[in-house]
py3Dmol code that shows the C-alpha trace and the ligand (Angstrom):
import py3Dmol

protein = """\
ATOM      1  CA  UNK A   1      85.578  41.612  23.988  1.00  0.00           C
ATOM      2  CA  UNK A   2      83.187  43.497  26.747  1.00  0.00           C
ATOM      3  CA  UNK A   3      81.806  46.493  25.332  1.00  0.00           C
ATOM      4  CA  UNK A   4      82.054  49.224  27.936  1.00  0.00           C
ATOM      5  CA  UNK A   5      78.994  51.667  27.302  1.00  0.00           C
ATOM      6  CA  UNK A   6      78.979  54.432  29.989  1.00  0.00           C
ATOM      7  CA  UNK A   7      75.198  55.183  30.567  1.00  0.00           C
ATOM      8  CA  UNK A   8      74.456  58.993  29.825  1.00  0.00           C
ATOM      9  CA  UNK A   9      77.597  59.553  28.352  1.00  0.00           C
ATOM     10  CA  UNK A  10      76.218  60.507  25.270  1.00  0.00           C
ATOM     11  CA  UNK A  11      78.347  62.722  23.341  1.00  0.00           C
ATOM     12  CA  UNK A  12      76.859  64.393  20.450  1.00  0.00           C
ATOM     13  CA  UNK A  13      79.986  66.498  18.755  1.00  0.00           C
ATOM     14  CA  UNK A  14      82.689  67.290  20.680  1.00  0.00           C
ATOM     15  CA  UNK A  15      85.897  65.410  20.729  1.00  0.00           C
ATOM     16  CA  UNK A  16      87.401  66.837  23.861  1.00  0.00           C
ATOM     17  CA  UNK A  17      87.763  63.262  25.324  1.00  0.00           C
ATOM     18  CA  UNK A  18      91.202  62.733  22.913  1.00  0.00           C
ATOM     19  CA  UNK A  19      91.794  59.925  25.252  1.00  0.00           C
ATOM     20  CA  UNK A  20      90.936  56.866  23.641  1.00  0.00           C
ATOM     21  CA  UNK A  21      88.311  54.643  22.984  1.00  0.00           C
ATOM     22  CA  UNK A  22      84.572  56.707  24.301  1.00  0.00           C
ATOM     23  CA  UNK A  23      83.317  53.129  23.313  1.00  0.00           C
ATOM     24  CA  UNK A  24      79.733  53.470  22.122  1.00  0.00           C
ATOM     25  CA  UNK A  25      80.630  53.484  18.283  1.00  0.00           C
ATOM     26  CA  UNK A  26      78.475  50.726  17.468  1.00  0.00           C
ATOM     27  CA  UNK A  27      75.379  52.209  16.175  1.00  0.00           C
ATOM     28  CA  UNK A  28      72.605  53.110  18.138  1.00  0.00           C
ATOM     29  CA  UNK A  29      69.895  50.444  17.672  1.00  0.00           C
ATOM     30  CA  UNK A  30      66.767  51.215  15.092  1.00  0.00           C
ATOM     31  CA  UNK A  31      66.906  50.490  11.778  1.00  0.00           C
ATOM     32  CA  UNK A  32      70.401  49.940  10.718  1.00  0.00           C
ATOM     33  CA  UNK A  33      70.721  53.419   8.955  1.00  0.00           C
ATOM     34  CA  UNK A  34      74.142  55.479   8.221  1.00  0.00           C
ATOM     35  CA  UNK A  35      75.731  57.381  10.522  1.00  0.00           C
ATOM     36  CA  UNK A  36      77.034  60.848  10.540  1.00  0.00           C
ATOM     37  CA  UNK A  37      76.279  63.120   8.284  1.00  0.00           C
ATOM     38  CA  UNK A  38      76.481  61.344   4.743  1.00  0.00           C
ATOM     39  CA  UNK A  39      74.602  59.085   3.388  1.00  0.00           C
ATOM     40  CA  UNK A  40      75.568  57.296  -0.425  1.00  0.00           C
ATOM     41  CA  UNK A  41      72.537  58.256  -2.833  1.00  0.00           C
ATOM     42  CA  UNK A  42      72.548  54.601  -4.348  1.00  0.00           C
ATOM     43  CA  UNK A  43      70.889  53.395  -0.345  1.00  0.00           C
ATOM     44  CA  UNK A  44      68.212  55.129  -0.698  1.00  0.00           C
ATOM     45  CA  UNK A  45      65.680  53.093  -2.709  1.00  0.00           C
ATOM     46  CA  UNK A  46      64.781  55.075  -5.670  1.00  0.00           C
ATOM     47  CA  UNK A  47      60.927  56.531  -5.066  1.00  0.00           C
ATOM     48  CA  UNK A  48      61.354  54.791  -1.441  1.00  0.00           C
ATOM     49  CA  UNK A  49      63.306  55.767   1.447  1.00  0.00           C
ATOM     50  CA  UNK A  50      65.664  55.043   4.145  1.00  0.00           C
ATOM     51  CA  UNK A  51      65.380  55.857   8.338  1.00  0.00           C
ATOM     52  CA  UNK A  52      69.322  57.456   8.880  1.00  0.00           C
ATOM     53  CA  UNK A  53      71.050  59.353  12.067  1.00  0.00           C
ATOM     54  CA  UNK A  54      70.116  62.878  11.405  1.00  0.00           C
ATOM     55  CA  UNK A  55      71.107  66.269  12.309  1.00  0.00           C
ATOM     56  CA  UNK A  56      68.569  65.900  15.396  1.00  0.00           C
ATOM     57  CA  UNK A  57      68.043  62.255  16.256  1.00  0.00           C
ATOM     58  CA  UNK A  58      66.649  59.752  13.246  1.00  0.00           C
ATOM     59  CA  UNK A  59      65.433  61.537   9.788  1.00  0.00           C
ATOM     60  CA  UNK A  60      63.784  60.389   7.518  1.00  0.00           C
ATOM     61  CA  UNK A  61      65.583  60.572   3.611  1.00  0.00           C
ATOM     62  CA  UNK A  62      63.049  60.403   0.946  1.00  0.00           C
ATOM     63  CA  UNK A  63      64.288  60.075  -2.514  1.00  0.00           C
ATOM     64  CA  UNK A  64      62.723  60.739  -6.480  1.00  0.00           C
ATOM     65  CA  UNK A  65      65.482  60.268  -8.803  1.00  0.00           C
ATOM     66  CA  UNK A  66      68.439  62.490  -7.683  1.00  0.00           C
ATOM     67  CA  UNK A  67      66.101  64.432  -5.913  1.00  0.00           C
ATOM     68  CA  UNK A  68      66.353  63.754  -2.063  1.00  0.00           C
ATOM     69  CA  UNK A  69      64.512  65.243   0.796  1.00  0.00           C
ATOM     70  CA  UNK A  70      64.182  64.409   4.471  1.00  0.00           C
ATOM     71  CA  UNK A  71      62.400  65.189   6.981  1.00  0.00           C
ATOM     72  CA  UNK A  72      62.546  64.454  11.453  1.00  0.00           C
ATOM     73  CA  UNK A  73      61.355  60.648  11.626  1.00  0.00           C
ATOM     74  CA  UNK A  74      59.980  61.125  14.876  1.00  0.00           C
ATOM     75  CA  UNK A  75      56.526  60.951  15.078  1.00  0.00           C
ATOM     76  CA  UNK A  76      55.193  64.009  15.499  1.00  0.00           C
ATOM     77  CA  UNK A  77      52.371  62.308  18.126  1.00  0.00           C
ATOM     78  CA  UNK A  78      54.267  60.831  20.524  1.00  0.00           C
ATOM     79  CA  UNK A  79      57.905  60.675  18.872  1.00  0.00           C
ATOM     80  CA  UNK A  80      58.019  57.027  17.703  1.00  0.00           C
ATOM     81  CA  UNK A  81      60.051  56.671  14.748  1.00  0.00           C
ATOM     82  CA  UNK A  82      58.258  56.216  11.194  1.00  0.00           C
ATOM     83  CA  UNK A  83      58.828  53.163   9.237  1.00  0.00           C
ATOM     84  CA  UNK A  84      60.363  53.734   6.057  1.00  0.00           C
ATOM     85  CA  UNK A  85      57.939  55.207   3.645  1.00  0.00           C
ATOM     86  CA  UNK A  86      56.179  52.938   0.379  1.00  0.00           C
ATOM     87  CA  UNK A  87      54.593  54.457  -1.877  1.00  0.00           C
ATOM     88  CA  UNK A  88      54.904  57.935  -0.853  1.00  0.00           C
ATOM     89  CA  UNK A  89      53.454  57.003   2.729  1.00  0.00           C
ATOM     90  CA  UNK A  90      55.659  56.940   5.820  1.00  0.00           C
ATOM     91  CA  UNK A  91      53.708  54.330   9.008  1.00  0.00           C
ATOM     92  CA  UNK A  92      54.073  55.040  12.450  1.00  0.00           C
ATOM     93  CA  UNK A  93      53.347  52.023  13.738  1.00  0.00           C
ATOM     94  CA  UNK A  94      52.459  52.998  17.758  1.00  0.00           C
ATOM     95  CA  UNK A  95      49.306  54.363  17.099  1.00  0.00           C
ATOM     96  CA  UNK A  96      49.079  54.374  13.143  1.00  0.00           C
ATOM     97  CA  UNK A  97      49.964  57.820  12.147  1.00  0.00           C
ATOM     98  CA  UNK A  98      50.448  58.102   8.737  1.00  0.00           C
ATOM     99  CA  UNK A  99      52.511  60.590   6.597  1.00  0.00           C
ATOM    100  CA  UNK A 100      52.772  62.132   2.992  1.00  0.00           C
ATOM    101  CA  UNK A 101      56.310  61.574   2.458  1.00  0.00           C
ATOM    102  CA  UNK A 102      56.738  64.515  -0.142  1.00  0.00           C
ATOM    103  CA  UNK A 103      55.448  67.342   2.149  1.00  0.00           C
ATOM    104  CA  UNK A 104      55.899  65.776   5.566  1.00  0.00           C
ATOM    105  CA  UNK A 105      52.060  66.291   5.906  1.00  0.00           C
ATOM    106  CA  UNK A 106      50.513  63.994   8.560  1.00  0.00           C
ATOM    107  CA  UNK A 107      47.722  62.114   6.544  1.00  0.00           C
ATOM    108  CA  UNK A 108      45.838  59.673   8.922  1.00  0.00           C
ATOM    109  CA  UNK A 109      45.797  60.741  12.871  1.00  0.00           C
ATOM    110  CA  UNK A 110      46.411  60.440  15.300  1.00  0.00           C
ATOM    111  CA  UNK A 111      48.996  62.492  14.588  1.00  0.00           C
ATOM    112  CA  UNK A 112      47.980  66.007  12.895  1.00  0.00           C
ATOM    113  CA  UNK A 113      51.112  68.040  12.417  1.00  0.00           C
ATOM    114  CA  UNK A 114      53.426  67.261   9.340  1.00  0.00           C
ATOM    115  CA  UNK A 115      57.034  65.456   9.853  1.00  0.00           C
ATOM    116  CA  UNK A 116      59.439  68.439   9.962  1.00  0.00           C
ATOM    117  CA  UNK A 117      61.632  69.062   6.725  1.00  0.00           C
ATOM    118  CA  UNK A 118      65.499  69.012   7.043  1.00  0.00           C
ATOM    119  CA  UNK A 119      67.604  70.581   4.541  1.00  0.00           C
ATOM    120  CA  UNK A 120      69.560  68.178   2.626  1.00  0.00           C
ATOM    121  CA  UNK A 121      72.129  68.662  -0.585  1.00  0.00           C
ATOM    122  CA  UNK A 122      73.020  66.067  -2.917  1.00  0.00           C
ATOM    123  CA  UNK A 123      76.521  66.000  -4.758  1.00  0.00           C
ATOM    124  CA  UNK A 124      77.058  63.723  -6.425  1.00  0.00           C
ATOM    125  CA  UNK A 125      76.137  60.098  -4.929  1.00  0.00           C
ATOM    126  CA  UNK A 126      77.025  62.138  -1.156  1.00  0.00           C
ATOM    127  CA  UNK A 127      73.521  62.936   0.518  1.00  0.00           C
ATOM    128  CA  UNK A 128      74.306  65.262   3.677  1.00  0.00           C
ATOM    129  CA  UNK A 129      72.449  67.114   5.934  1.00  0.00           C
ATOM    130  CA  UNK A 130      73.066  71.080   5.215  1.00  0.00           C
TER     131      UNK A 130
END
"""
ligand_1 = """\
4
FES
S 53.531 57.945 18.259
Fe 53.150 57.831 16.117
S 51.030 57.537 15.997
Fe 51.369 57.771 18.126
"""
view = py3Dmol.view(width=600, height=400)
view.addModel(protein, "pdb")
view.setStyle({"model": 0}, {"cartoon": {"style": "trace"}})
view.addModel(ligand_1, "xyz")
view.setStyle({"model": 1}, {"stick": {}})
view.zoomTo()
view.show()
Protein backbone atom coordinates (compact mmCIF):
# COMPACT_ATOMS: atom_id res chain seq x y z
CA UNK A 1 0.00 0.00 0.00
CA UNK A 2 3.21 2.52 0.46
CA UNK A 3 5.02 2.78 -2.63
CA UNK A 4 8.71 2.59 -1.83
CA UNK A 5 10.57 4.76 -4.58
CA UNK A 6 14.35 4.82 -3.83
CA UNK A 7 15.51 8.35 -5.00
CA UNK A 8 18.32 8.01 -7.75
CA UNK A 9 17.81 4.55 -8.16
CA UNK A 10 17.00 4.86 -11.56
CA UNK A 11 17.68 1.87 -13.50
CA UNK A 12 17.58 2.17 -17.14
CA UNK A 13 18.24 -1.67 -18.51
CA UNK A 14 19.81 -3.91 -16.47
CA UNK A 15 18.08 -6.50 -14.42
CA UNK A 16 20.91 -7.45 -12.13
CA UNK A 17 18.70 -6.61 -9.05
CA UNK A 18 16.75 -10.34 -9.56
CA UNK A 19 15.65 -9.67 -6.09
CA UNK A 20 12.26 -8.58 -6.13
CA UNK A 21 10.19 -5.77 -6.42
CA UNK A 22 12.84 -2.39 -7.64
CA UNK A 23 9.38 -0.64 -7.06
CA UNK A 24 9.21 2.35 -9.38
CA UNK A 25 7.07 0.54 -12.15
CA UNK A 26 4.44 2.99 -12.14
CA UNK A 27 5.14 5.25 -14.95
CA UNK A 28 7.12 8.15 -14.75
CA UNK A 29 4.79 11.18 -14.69
CA UNK A 30 4.19 13.31 -18.18
CA UNK A 31 1.77 12.51 -20.42
CA UNK A 32 0.54 9.07 -19.83
CA UNK A 33 2.46 7.55 -22.87
CA UNK A 34 3.59 3.68 -23.35
CA UNK A 35 6.35 2.33 -21.94
CA UNK A 36 9.19 0.32 -23.22
CA UNK A 37 9.90 -0.05 -26.42
CA UNK A 38 6.47 -0.72 -28.29
CA UNK A 39 3.94 1.22 -28.86
CA UNK A 40 0.31 -0.25 -30.69
CA UNK A 41 -0.04 1.79 -34.11
CA UNK A 42 -3.92 2.22 -33.48
CA UNK A 43 -2.65 5.06 -30.23
CA UNK A 44 -1.25 7.10 -32.28
CA UNK A 45 -3.91 9.44 -33.71
CA UNK A 46 -3.82 9.09 -37.36
CA UNK A 47 -2.07 12.54 -38.89
CA UNK A 48 -1.56 13.44 -34.98
CA UNK A 49 0.73 12.11 -32.52
CA UNK A 50 1.47 10.73 -29.21
CA UNK A 51 4.45 11.87 -26.37
CA UNK A 52 5.87 7.93 -25.42
CA UNK A 53 9.10 6.68 -23.25
CA UNK A 54 11.74 6.59 -25.85
CA UNK A 55 15.01 5.12 -26.50
CA UNK A 56 16.53 8.37 -24.69
CA UNK A 57 13.98 9.90 -22.36
CA UNK A 58 10.32 11.02 -23.97
CA UNK A 59 9.99 10.90 -28.03
CA UNK A 60 7.88 12.14 -29.82
CA UNK A 61 5.80 9.42 -32.44
CA UNK A 62 4.34 11.18 -35.32
CA UNK A 63 2.11 9.22 -37.51
CA UNK A 64 0.58 9.55 -41.53
CA UNK A 65 -1.24 6.47 -42.23
CA UNK A 66 1.07 3.47 -41.47
CA UNK A 67 3.79 5.68 -41.80
CA UNK A 68 5.31 6.56 -38.31
CA UNK A 69 8.22 8.67 -37.38
CA UNK A 70 9.55 10.09 -34.14
CA UNK A 71 11.67 12.22 -33.12
CA UNK A 72 13.50 13.37 -29.13
CA UNK A 73 10.48 15.40 -27.48
CA UNK A 74 12.73 17.40 -25.58
CA UNK A 75 12.88 20.74 -26.48
CA UNK A 76 15.74 21.41 -28.12
CA UNK A 77 15.91 25.11 -26.11
CA UNK A 78 15.88 24.26 -22.82
CA UNK A 79 14.65 20.46 -22.85
CA UNK A 80 10.96 20.88 -21.92
CA UNK A 81 8.93 18.31 -23.43
CA UNK A 82 6.71 19.21 -26.64
CA UNK A 83 3.06 18.87 -26.48
CA UNK A 84 1.71 16.50 -28.80
CA UNK A 85 1.75 17.84 -32.27
CA UNK A 86 -1.83 19.19 -34.33
CA UNK A 87 -1.71 19.77 -37.42
CA UNK A 88 1.74 18.95 -38.24
CA UNK A 89 3.00 21.43 -35.39
CA UNK A 90 4.52 20.14 -32.16
CA UNK A 91 4.19 23.37 -28.95
CA UNK A 92 6.64 23.73 -26.44
CA UNK A 93 4.86 25.41 -24.14
CA UNK A 94 7.93 27.04 -21.71
CA UNK A 95 8.88 29.53 -23.97
CA UNK A 96 6.74 28.75 -27.22
CA UNK A 97 9.02 26.89 -29.44
CA UNK A 98 7.37 25.52 -32.15
CA UNK A 99 8.16 22.47 -34.41
CA UNK A 100 7.47 20.98 -37.98
CA UNK A 101 6.51 17.64 -36.95
CA UNK A 102 7.53 15.92 -40.36
CA UNK A 103 11.21 17.07 -40.37
CA UNK A 104 11.75 17.85 -36.71
CA UNK A 105 12.57 21.44 -37.97
CA UNK A 106 12.19 24.08 -35.22
CA UNK A 107 9.67 26.62 -36.82
CA UNK A 108 9.04 29.55 -34.32
CA UNK A 109 12.09 30.33 -31.71
CA UNK A 110 13.13 30.43 -29.42
CA UNK A 111 14.31 27.36 -30.15
CA UNK A 112 16.38 27.09 -33.61
CA UNK A 113 17.65 23.57 -33.96
CA UNK A 114 15.19 20.79 -35.26
CA UNK A 115 13.76 17.93 -32.74
CA UNK A 116 16.18 15.02 -33.35
CA UNK A 117 14.81 12.01 -35.52
CA UNK A 118 14.73 8.46 -33.95
CA UNK A 119 14.56 5.49 -36.03
CA UNK A 120 11.40 3.72 -35.71
CA UNK A 121 9.91 0.38 -37.66
CA UNK A 122 6.41 -0.46 -37.93
CA UNK A 123 5.16 -4.20 -38.20
CA UNK A 124 2.32 -4.61 -38.21
CA UNK A 125 0.16 -2.55 -35.50
CA UNK A 126 3.87 -2.90 -33.22
CA UNK A 127 5.65 0.64 -33.45
CA UNK A 128 9.27 0.17 -31.83
CA UNK A 129 12.16 2.07 -31.57
CA UNK A 130 15.04 0.41 -33.92
S1 LIG B 1 12.27 25.04 -23.43
FE1 LIG B 1 11.03 24.88 -25.21
S2 LIG B 1 10.83 26.92 -25.87
FE2 LIG B 1 12.17 27.08 -24.17
Amino acid sequence: MVALVAPGALVACGSDDAGGNSGGNGGSGGNGGSSGGATALSDIPDGGGLIVDGPDGKALLVRNGNEVKAFNAACTHQGTIVEAPQDGVAVCRNHGSEFDTTTGEATKGPATEPLPEIPVTVEGDQVTFA
